[in-house]
Each structure stands twice: as C-alpha cells, then as structure tokens.
N, C-alpha and C positions, 0 to 999 in steps of 0.2 A: 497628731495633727500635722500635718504635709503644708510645705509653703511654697508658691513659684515665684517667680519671676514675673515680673514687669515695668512697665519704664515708668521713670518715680515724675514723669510729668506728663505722664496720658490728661490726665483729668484738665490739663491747657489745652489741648487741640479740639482743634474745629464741630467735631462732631458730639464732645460732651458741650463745649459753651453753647453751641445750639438749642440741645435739651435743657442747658440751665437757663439759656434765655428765656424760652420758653415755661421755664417751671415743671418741665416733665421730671420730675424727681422720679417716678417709678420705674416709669423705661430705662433711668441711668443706674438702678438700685439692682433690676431685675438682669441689665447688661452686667454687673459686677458678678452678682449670683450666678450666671451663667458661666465667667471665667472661674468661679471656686468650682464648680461640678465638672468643667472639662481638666482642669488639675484632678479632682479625685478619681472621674471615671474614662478617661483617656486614653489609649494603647501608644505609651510612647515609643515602644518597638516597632509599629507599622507607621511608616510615614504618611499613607494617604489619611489615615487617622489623626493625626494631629490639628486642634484645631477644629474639631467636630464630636459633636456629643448629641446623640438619640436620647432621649428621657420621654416614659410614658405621661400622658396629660397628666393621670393619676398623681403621678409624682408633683408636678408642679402643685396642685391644686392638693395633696399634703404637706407641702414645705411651704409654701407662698401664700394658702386660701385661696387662689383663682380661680375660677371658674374656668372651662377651654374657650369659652369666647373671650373671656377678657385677657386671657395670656394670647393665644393669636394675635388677637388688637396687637399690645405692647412688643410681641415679638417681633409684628409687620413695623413697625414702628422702628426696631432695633436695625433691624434689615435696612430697613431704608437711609437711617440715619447711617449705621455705619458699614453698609455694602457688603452686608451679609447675605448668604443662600439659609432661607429658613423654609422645608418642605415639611408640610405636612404629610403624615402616611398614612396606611390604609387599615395598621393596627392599631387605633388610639395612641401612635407615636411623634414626637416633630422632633424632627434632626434638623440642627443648626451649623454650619458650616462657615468658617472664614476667618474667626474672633482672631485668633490664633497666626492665622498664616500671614 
C-alpha cells in the first residue's frame, strides 16, 4: 500500500464546507477516491501527467456501483466545486485533470 501526501487541513477550505453544507457526502467521498487512484495510477516522471488520471467508466461502476450517469453527475459536480477539467471521451473513458496541480 503506497501513501501521499496532502495538507492535513484540506477538509477546512471552502470547497469541501460547501459540500458538507450541503450534505453532498458522495461528491466529497468520491473526490477522496479519486486522489487514492491518481496516487496509484499517475506517471510521476511526466510532469503534464501529474495531477490527472483517465479511468474507464467500467472501473468506476466496479469499485464505486455507479452507473456512468450517476458518476458524470457527481464528477460534474467535483469540477465545479473544485475547478477541475473533467472530459469525457470517446472510449468509454473520463479523464480528470487539476486535483493535483
């Protein structure tokens, strides 16, 4: 098991109390989940890389149960919140971009 880094009082800024104000617990569950998968699956030798992780719907909807409408929703949702680039692609893939940088 591999461990990163991160700053030990993210979960005080703006963009998670928003979701807690809110009660969006999944968005904030599914944002966590996404920094453990760009820690595992990451190229920390390429810089533009950092910070961005493709994963097929498949994946999510084996490790999460989502369906790809309800992971879109909550990704659109992460994006927004926290001014991420989240594209969809044209292989049943969505690459998320920004968590990171």
């Amino acid at each position: 098991m591999k461990w990163f880094k991160h700053y030990n009082e993210a979960s005080d800024g703006h963009s998670f109390q928003q979701l807690i104000s809110e009660k969006d617990y999944e968005s904030l569950f599914v944002y966590w989940w996404l920094l453990e998968q760009i820690s595992k699956f990451e190229d920390r030798n390429i810089e533009e890389s950092l910070g961005k992780i493709t994963l097929k719907f498949s994946y999510f909807k084996m490790k999460l149960g989502q369906n790809r409408q309800r992971i879109t929703k909550v990704l659109q949702k992460i994006a927004k919140t926290f001014d991420l680039e989240v594209t969809e692609n044209l292989d049943e893939t969505v690459t998320v971009f920004g968590i990171l940088s």
